[in-house]
C-alpha positions in Angstrom: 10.0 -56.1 9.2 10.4 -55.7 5.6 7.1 -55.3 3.5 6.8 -56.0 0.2 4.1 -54.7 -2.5 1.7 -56.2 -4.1 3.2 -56.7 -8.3 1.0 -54.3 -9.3 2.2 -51.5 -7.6 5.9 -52.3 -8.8 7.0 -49.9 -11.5 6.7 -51.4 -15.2 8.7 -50.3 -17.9 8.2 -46.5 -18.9 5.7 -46.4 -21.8 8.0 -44.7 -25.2 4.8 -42.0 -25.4 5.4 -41.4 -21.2 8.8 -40.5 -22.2 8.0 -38.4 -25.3 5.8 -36.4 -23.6 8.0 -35.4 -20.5 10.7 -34.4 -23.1 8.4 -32.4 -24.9 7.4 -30.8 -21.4 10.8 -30.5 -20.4 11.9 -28.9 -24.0 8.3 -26.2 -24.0 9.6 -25.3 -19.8 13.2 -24.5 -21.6 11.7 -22.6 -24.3 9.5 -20.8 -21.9 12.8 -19.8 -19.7 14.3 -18.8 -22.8 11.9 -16.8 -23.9 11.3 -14.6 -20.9 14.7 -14.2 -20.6 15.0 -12.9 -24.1 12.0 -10.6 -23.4 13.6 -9.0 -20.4 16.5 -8.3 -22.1 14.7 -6.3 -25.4 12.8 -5.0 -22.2 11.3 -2.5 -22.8 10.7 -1.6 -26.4 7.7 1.1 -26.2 6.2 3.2 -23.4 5.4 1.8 -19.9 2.1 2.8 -18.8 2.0 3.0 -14.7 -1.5 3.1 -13.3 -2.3 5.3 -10.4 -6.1 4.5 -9.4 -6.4 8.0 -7.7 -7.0 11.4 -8.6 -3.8 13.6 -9.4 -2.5 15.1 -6.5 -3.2 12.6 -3.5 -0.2 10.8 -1.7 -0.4 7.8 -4.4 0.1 10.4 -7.6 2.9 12.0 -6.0 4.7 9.4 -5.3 4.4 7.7 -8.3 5.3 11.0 -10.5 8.1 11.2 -7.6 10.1 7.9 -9.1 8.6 7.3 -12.4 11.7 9.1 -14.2 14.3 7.8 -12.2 12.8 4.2 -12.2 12.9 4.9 -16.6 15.9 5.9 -16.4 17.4 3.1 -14.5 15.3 0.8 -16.7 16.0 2.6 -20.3 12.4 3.1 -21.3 10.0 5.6 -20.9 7.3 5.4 -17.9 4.1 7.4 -18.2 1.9 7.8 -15.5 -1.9 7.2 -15.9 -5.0 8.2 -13.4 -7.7 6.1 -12.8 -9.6 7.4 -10.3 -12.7 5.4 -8.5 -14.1 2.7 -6.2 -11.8 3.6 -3.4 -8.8 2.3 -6.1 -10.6 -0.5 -7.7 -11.4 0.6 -10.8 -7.2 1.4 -11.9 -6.1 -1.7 -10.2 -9.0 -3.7 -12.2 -7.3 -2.1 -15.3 -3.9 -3.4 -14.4 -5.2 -7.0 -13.4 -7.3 -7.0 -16.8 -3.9 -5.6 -19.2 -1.8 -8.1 -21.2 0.8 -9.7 -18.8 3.7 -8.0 -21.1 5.0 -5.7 -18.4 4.0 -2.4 -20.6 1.2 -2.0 -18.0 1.9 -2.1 -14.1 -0.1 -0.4 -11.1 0.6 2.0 -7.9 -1.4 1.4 -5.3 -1.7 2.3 -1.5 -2.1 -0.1 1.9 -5.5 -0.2 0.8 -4.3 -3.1 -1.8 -4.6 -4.8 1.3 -7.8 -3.3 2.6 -10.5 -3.3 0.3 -10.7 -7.5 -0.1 -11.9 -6.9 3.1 -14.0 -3.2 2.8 -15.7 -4.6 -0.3 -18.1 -7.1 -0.7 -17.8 -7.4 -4.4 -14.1 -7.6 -5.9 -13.4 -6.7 -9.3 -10.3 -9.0 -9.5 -8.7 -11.2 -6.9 -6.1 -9.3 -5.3 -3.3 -12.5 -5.1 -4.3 -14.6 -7.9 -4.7 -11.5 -10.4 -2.0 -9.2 -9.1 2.0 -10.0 -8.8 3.9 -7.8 -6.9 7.2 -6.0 -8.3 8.3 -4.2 -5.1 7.4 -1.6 -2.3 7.8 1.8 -3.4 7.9 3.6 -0.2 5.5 4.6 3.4 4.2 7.5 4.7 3.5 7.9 8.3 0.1 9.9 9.9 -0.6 12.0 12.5 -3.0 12.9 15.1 -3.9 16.7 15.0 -6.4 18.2 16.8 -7.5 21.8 16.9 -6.9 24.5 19.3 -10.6 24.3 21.2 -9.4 20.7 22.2 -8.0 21.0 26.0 -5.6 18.0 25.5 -2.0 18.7 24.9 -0.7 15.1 24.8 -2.2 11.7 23.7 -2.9 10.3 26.9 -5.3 13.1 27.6 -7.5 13.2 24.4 -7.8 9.3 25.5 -8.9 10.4 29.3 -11.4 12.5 27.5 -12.7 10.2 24.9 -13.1 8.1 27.9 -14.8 10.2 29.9 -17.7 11.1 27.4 -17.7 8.3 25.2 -19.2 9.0 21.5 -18.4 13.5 22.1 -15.7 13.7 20.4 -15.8 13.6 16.3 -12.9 13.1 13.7 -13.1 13.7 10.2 -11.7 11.5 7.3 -10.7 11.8 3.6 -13.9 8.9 3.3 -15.0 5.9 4.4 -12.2 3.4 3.6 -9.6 6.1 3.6 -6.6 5.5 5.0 -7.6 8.3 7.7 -10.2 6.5 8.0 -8.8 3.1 8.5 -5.6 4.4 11.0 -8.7 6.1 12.6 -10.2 3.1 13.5 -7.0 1.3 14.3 -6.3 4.4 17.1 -9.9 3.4 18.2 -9.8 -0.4 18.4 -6.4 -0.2 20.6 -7.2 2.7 22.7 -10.3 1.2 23.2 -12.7 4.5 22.5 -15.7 5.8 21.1 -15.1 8.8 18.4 -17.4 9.9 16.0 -16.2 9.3 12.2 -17.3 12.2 10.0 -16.3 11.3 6.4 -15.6 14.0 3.6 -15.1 13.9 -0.1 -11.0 14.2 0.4 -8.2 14.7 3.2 -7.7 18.6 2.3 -11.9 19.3 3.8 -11.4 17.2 6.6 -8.2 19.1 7.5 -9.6 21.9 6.7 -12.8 21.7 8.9 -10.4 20.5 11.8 -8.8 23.7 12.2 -12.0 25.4 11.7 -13.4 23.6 14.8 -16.2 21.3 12.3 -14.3 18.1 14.1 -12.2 17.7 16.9 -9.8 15.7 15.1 -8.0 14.1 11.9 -5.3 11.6 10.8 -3.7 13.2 7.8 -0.4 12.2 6.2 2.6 13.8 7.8 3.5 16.4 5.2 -0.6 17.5 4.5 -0.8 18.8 8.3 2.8 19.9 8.8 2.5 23.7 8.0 -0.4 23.8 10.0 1.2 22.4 12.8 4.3 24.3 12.6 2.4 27.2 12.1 -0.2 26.6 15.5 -3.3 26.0 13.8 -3.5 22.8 14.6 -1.4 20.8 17.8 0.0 17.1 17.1 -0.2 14.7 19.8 1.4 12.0 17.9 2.6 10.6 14.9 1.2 7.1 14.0 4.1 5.4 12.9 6.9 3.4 14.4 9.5 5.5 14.3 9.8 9.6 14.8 8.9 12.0 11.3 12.1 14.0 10.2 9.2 16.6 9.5 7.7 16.6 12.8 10.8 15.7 14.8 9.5 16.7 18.4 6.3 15.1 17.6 6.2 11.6 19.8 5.3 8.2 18.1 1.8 6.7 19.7 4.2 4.3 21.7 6.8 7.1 23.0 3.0 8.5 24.1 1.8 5.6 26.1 0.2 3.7 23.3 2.4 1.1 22.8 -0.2 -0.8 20.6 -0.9 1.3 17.9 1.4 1.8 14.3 -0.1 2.8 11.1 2.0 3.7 8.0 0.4 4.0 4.5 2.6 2.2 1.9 2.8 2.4 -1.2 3.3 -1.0 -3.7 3.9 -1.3 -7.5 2.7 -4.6 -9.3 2.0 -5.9 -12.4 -1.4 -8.2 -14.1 -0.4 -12.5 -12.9 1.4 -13.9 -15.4 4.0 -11.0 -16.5 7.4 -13.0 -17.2 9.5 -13.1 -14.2 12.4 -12.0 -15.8 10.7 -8.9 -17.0 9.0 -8.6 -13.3 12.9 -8.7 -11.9 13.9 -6.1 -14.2 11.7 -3.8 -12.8 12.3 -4.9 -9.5 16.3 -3.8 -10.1 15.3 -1.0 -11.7 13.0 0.1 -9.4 15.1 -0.6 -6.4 18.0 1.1 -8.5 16.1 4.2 -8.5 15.4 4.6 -4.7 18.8 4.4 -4.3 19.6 7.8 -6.2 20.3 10.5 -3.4 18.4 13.0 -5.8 15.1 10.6 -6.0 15.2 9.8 -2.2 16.1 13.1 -1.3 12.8 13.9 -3.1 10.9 11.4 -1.5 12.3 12.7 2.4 11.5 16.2 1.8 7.8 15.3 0.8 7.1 13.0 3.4 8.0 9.5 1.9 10.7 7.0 3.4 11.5 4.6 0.6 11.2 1.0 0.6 13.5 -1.0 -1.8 12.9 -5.0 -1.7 11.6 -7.9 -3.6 8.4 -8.7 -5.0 8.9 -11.9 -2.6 8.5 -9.6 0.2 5.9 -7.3 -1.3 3.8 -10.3 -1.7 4.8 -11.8 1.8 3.5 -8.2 3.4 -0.1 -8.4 1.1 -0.5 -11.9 2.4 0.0 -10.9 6.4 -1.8 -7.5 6.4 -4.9 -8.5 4.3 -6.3 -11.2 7.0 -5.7 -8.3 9.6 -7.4 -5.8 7.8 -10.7 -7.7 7.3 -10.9 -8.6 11.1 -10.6 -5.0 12.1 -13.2 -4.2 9.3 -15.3 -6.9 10.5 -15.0 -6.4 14.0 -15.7 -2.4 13.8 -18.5 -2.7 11.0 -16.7 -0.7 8.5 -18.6 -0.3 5.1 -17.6 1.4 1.7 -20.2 3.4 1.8 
């Protein structure tokens, strides 16, 4: 059966201002494309200031001071890295989401770009609407140490004896909201134990308090606890990513242990304020991609712990968009608070 419509709903002749004003839409879109394209190819004319909302020295500076030269180079500008230390990372990436969308300011941030929507309960700046990615940078796996007064020489036994005296044993953290802190709490939620969180101002006390005996355990990055390890202060039952460290080669992953479960890997993501240009936003995706490719850069990168992690800032944003929902649920569920 054939309907028809009422005449109403029958399409009249196009009104001559209808028509005007989607030519003038159409011609100000053109324009627009034209523009940015023009921009990314004057790209850049003056210094580059890349944001790093941490302290120098922690996993985030280093690797941002770890590509920054080869990323200008590739690029032909200049890239100067910038500290902003503060609010677990809010503070520098609330400097980046506040700069003019010209590409002359980006940020570096950690996995917690993805945590702290969910950690906080005040937000600075909307992490998706605010932010656009420009690629992943690179990951950096952890690893369970404990110290020598700790009986257990493999994974499966700290759990028996976590489970055994639920709420004994303690591990200590760089700080609530840490990314010990948070792979820490992972470990917990899938191996389904009780273990003290002790929180200190920084990775290097907590480690250092874990030899001494202060805690029973950490979660430091690969290349903080490797020395120690190698040198038998400290014993590694695992490391906390999917695949084996080239540091700590006869070091098990948590699966190869019998935790099949549990992967944590801290990453590392560069990104600019929401409405940088995309053509300037895919020039420094090239040239930032361009960069991890030199053997000298990732050679770097390997030897301090760092696997690099070219792609798109389609990806990068795909990877926010998944991990941020699952963050906040584990936060939620284990009553994790900022302070």
């Amino acid at each position: 059966m054939i309907r028809s419509f009422p005449q109403q709903f029958i399409p009249q002749e196009t009104p001559v201002k209808l028509v005007r004003l989607t030519a003038l839409l159409a011609c100000a879109a053109a324009c627009a494309a034209i523009a940015g394209t023009a921009a990314a190819q004057s790209y850049p004319q003056r210094p580059v200031r890349l944001i790093v909302p941490y302290a120098p020295g922690g996993s985030a500076d280093i690797a941002a001071r770890l590509v920054a030269d080869a990323w200008a180079r590739s690029m032909g500008g200049t890239i100067v890295v910038e500290n902003r230390a503060g609010a677990g990372g809010n503070i520098g990436v609330d400097a980046v989401a506040k700069a003019p969308a010209d590409g002359y300011t980006v940020g570096l941030q950690t996995v917690s770009l993805a945590i702290n929507p969910g950690l906080f309960p005040r937000m600075p700046y909307d992490t998706l609407k605010d932010l656009a990615p420009i690629g992943m940078v690179a990951s950096s796996q952890h690893v369970l140490v404990v110290n020598n007064n700790i009986p257990a020489k493999t994974l499966p036994e700290l759990i028996a004896a976590a489970k055994a005296q639920p709420g004994k044993l303690t591990y200590g953290s760089a700080g609530n909201g840490s990314t010990f802190h948070m792979s820490a709490e992972l470990f917990k939620s899938v191996a389904n134990v009780q273990i003290v969180h002790v929180p200190y101002r920084g990775g290097g006390p907590a480690l250092v308090d874990t030899i001494a005996g202060q805690v029973d355990m950490s979660f430091p990055v690969v290349s903080a606890a490797q020395q120690h390890v190698q040198g038998g202060k400290l014993k590694a039952l695992a490391v906390t990513g999917s695949k084996r460290s080239a540091q700590l080669p006869n070091v098990p992953t948590a699966a190869e242990a019998g935790l099949p479960g549990y992967s944590f890997e801290t990453w590392f993501m560069v990104f600019a304020p929401t409405g940088t240009p995309k053509p300037v936003i895919d020039k420094l995706n090239t040239a930032l991609n361009a960069a991890l490719a030199t053997p000298a850069t990732r050679d770097r990168m390997l030897r301090e712990g760092f696997e690099p992690t070219p792609g798109t800032p389609a990806a990068a944003r795909q990877r926010l968009e998944k991990e941020m929902p699952l963050w906040a649920d584990l936060i939620k569920q284990r009553g994790i608070t900022a302070e």
